[in-house]
C-alpha positions as CSV (number, residue, x, y, z in Angstrom):
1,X,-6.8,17.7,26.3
2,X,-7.1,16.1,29.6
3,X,-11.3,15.9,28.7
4,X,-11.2,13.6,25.9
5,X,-8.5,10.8,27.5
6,X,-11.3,8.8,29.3
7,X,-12.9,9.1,25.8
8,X,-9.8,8.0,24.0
9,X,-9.0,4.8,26.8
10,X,-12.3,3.4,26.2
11,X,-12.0,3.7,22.5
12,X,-8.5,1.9,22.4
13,X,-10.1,-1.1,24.8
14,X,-13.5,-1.3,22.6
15,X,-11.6,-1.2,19.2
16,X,-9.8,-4.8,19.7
17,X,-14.0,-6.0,19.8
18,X,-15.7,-4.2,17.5
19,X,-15.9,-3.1,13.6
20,X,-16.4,0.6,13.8
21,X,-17.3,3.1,16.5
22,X,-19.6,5.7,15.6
23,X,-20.5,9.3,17.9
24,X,-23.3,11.1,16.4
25,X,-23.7,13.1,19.2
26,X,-26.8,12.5,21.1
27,X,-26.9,10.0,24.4
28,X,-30.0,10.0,24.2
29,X,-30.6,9.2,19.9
30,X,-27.6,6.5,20.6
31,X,-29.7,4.8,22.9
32,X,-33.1,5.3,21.0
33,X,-31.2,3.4,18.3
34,X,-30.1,0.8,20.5
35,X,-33.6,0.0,21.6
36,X,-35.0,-0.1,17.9
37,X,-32.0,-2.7,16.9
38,X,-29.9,-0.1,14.8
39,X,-27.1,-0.3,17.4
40,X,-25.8,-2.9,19.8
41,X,-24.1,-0.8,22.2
42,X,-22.9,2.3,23.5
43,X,-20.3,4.1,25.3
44,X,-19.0,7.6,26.9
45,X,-17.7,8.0,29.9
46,X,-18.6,11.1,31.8
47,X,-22.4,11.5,31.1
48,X,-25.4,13.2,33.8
49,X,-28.6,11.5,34.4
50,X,-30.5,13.9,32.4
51,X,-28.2,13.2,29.5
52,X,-29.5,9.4,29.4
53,X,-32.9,8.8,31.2
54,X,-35.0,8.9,28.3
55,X,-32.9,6.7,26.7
56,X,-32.4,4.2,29.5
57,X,-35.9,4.0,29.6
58,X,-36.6,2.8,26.2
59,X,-33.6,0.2,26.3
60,X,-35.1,-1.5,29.3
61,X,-39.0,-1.4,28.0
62,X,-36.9,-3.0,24.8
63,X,-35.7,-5.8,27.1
64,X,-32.3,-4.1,27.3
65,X,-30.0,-3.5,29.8
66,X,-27.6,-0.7,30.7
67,X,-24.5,-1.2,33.1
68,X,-21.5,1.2,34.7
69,X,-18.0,0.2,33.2
C-alpha cells in the first residue's frame, strides 16, 4: 500500500482544482495528448526519464512546459 500514497496525496490536492482525473496508463500517450490539446495537464509522482522523454519532447516543441512538484 505504501506505493500508491504519493499517488493518492497528489490526487486529494488536484481534486479541489479540477473536474475529473483520468490514468490511462501511458506517461508518455498522457503527454502526447497534452501537446495535441486533448489534455491540460498531467501528474504521477515517481516516474524515470525514459518513462517521459519522448513525451517531454513533444510538449516543449508544442510550446509547453513541464515542471517538478
Amino acid at each position: 500500500m505504501a506505493s500508491i500514497n504519493p499517488s493518492l496525496r497528489g490526487i486529494n490536492a488536484l481534486m479541489p482544482h479540477c473536474r475529473t482525473i483520468r490514468m490511462f496508463g501511458s506517461a508518455a500517450l498522457h503527454l502526447a495528448w497534452i501537446a495535441c490539446g486533448r489534455l491540460t495537464a498531467y501528474f504521477e509522482p515517481d516516474l524515470n526519464s525514459w518513462d517521459t522523454a519522448a513525451g517531454a519532447v513533444l510538449v516543449q516543441e508544442a510550446g509547453g512546459r513541464l515542471s517538478a512538484l
